[in-house]
C-alpha positions as semicolon CSV with decimal commas, in nm:
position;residue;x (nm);y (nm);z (nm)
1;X;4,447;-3,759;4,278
2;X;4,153;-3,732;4,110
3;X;3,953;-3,744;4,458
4;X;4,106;-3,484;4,528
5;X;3,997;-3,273;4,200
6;X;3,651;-3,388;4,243
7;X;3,669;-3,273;4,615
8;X;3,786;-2,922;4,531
9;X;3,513;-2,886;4,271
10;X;3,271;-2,963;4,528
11;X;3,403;-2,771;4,773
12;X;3,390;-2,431;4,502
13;X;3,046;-2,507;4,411
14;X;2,942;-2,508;4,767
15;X;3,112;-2,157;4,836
16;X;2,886;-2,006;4,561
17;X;2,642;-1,777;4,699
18;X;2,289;-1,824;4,611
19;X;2,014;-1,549;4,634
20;X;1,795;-1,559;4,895
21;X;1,430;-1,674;4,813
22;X;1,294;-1,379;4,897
23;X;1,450;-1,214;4,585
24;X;1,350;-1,447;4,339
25;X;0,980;-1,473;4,447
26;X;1,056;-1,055;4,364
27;X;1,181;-1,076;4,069
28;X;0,873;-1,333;4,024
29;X;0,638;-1,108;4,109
30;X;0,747;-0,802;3,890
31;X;0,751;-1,017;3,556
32;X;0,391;-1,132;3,646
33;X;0,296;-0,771;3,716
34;X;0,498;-0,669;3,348
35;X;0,305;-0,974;3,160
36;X;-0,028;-0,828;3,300
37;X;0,043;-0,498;3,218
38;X;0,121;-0,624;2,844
39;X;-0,233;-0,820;2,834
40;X;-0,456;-0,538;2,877
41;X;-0,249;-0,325;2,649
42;X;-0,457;-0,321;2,306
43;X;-0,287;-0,506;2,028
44;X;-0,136;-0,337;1,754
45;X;-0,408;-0,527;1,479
46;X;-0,255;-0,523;1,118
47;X;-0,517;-0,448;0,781
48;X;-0,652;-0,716;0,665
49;X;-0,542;-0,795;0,361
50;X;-0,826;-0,956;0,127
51;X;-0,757;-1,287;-0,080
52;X;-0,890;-1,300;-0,417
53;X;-1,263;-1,416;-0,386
54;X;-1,368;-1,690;-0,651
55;X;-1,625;-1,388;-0,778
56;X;-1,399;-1,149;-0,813
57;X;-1,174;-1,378;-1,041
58;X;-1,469;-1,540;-1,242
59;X;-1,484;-1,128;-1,322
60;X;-1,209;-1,080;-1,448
61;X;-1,258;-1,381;-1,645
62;X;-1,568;-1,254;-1,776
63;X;-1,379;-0,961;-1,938
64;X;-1,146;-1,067;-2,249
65;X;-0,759;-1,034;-2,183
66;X;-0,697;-0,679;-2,453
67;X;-1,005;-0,545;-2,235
68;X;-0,890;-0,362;-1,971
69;X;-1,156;-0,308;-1,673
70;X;-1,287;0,082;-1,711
71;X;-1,291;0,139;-1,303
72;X;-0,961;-0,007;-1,070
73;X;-0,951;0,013;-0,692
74;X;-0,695;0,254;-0,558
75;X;-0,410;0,038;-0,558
76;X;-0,478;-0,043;-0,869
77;X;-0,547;0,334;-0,969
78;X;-0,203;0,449;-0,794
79;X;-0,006;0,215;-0,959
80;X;-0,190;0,292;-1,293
81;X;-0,053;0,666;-1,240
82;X;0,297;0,529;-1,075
83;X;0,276;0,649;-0,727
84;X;0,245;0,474;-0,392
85;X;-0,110;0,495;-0,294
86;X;-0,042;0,714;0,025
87;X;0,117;0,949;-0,264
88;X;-0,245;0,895;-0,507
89;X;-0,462;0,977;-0,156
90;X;-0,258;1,295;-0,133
91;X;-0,267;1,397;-0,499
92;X;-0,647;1,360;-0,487
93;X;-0,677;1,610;-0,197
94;X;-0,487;1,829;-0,374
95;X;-0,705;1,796;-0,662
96;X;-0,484;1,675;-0,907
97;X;-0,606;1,350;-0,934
98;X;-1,002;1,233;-0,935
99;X;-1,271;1,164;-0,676
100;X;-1,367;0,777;-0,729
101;X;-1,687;0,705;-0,784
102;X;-1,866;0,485;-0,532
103;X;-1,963;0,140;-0,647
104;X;-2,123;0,023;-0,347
105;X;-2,179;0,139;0,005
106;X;-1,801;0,073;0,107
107;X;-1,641;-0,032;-0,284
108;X;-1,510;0,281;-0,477
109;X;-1,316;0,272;-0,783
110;X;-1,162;0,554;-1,059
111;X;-1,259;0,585;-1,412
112;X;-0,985;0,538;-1,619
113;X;-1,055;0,807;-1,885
114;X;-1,052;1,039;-1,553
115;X;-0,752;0,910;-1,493
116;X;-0,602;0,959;-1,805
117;X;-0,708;1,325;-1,840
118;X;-0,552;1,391;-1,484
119;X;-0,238;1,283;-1,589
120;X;-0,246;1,502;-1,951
121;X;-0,316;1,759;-1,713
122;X;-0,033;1,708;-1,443
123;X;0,310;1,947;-1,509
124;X;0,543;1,836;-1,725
125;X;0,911;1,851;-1,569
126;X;1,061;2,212;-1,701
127;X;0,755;2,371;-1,812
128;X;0,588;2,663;-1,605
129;X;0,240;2,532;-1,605
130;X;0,051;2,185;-1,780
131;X;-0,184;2,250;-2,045
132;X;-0,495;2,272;-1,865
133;X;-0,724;2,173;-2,133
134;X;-0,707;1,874;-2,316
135;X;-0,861;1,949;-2,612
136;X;-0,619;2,227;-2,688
137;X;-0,441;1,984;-2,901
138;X;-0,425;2,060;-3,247
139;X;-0,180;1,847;-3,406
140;X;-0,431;1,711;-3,610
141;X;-0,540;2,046;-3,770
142;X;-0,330;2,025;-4,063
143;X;-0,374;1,668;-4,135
144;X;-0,776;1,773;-4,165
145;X;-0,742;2,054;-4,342
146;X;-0,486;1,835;-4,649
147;X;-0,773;1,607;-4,656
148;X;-1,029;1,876;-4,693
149;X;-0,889;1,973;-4,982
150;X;-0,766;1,710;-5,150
151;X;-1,006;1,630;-5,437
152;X;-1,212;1,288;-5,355
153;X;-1,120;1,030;-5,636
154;X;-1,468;0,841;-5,760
């Protein structure tokens, strides 16, 4: 009995048909063709992303920890002002946010009081316009003019 399983399973896998060998050497040649094509096809190449240098951390090092570096890179910059830096590169060529200030032949970096004074200057949500000079503030103009004339005690 079991011959006769054994028999009937060789007698179904001899009844498959099997592709001629002219169709796989085919099917051969159009993946070699595809895999060709893909090879001379330029890679898509990623930016390098830079690893902090031992110089660039003996730096920071340099500076004391409550002393905050005057110039930052852009990423640095844009996340200074809280946008993406896509977002900073597009507020600068609108003008709302400063040039940088080249460093080197390919190292620029933003000034952080520059930075600061673009910001004052930005719109403030549900006002028409931002002030557009800072030194229009003059909170402090009462507070001067008490201690002008308050008598000096010696």
């Amino acid at each position: 009995m079991r011959r006769d399983t054994t028999d009937a399973v060789a007698a179904e896998i001899n009844t498959i048909p099997i592709p001629p060998l002219s169709l796989w050497l085919e099917h051969e040649e159009a993946h070699r063709a595809y895999q060709a094509e893909l090879a001379q096809q330029p890679k898509p190449t990623r930016p390098r992303k830079r690893k902090p240098t031992l110089a660039g951390v003996a730096r920071q090092a340099a500076l004391p920890p409550t002393l905050p570096p005057r110039l930052i890179g852009r990423d640095d910059a844009a996340a200074y002002v809280g946008v993406s830096p896509n977002t900073f590169d597009k507020m600068i060529a609108e003008g709302l946010m400063p040039s940088p200030r080249r460093l080197t032949e390919r190292r620029l970096a933003w000034d952080m009081r520059q930075l600061d004074t673009a910001i004052d200057r930005l719109p403030i949500d549900g006002e028409a316009e931002a002030d557009t000079d800072a030194t229009d503030d003059h909170s402090w103009d009462d507070i001067d003019a008490q201690a002008k004339n308050k008598p000096v005690a010696h």
